[in-house]
C-alpha angles and dihedrals in degrees: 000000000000134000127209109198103189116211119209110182095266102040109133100175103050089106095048078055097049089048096047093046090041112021100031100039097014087229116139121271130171128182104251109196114223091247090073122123102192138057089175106146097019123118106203132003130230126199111193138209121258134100103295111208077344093295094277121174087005138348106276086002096117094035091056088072093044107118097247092067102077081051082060095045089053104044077042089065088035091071093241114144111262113190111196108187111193110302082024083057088043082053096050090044092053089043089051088237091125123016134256133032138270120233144185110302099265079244096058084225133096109256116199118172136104116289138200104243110185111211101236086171128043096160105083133078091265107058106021092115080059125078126237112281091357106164107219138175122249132154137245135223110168153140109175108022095129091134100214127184145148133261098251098049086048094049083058091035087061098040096055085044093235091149095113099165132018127188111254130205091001131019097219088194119032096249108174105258089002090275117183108173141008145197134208128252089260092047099229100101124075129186128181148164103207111079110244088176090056081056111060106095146043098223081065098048109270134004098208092121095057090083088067085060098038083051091061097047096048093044090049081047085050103053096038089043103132115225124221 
């Protein structure tokens, strides 16, 4: 399988993306710059944290226009997997690839430590390693991670079941319904706050994010898998 690990000026985590798709799983990854007009050959797409174009107008409002985007778009409707990892979510919200809007932190500071996420969905490409309402431990590092929607777009959020993570024990940010990550109607697209990659190892602290990764990966086996 191969990664695709786009890079916006400002991203900070690309390279925590690159080692938990290649050194953590050996699957292929390559650095794909924002001014990039294909996707062509890559299997899934991953849109890292960071400060895209400094997070000027609004967080992910700038990177939304880069070239590469409409590459996105297209591998999006295509059905390929698109991780968005908090200012990667803030980016497919811009680009109205997910729902909602991100606002300032309740708080109205930036918040980075570890956090409890409680899998309300197990059934998507994302978090089928997980089991059904499994608490696990995944940092933060935000700014504006405050979920917002209206009642009209959570009421269809819920009913599509399209609530992948929730914040449990404490909500850091104000997100509406303590909503941590979500995924698209088609279930291919995945945006959240919390920082699998920063969660893949031990050594780091904790690897309960590299069963977002290992999800992907075993969803992308499992549909290429070639029958005798």
């Amino acid at each position: 399988m191969k990664f695709a690990v786009i890079v916006f000026p400002g991203s900070n985590c690309d390279v925590d993306m690159y080692h938990a798709a290649k050194d953590e799983l050996g699957e292929d990854a390559e650095y794909v710059w924002h001014d990039e007009t294909s996707l062509d050959g890559y299997d899934a797409i991953l849109l890292p944290g960071g400060f895209s174009f400094g997070d000027y107008l609004r967080t992910g409002a700038i990177a939304r226009f880069s070239p590469v985007m409409s590459e996105v778009i297209k591998a999006a409707k295509a059905g390929k997997p698109v991780l968005g990892v908090c200012n990667g979510f803030q980016v497919l919200l811009e680009a109205g690839l997910l729902p909602g809007a991100m606002r300032r932190n309740e708080s109205l500071k930036f918040i980075c430590r570890p956090v409890g996420l409680k899998v309300e969905n197990n059934n998507t490409m994302f978090s089928s390693a997980y089991e059904q309402g499994e608490v696990i431990q995944i940092p933060v590092a935000h700014g504006e991670g405050n979920y917002y929607c209206d009642e009209e777009t959570m009421a269809s959020l819920k009913q599509n079941n399209q609530i992948v993570f929730t914040y449990h024990g404490t909500n850091p940010n104000g997100s509406i319904e303590d909503i941590a990550g979500i995924v698209n109607e088609q279930g291919n697209v995945l945006g959240m706050m919390p920082h699998p990659e920063r969660a893949v190892d031990t050594l780091l602290g904790g690897a309960d994010g590299l069963k977002v990764f290992k999800s992907i990966v075993k969803q992308w086996r499992e549909s290429h898998a070639v029958k005798a």
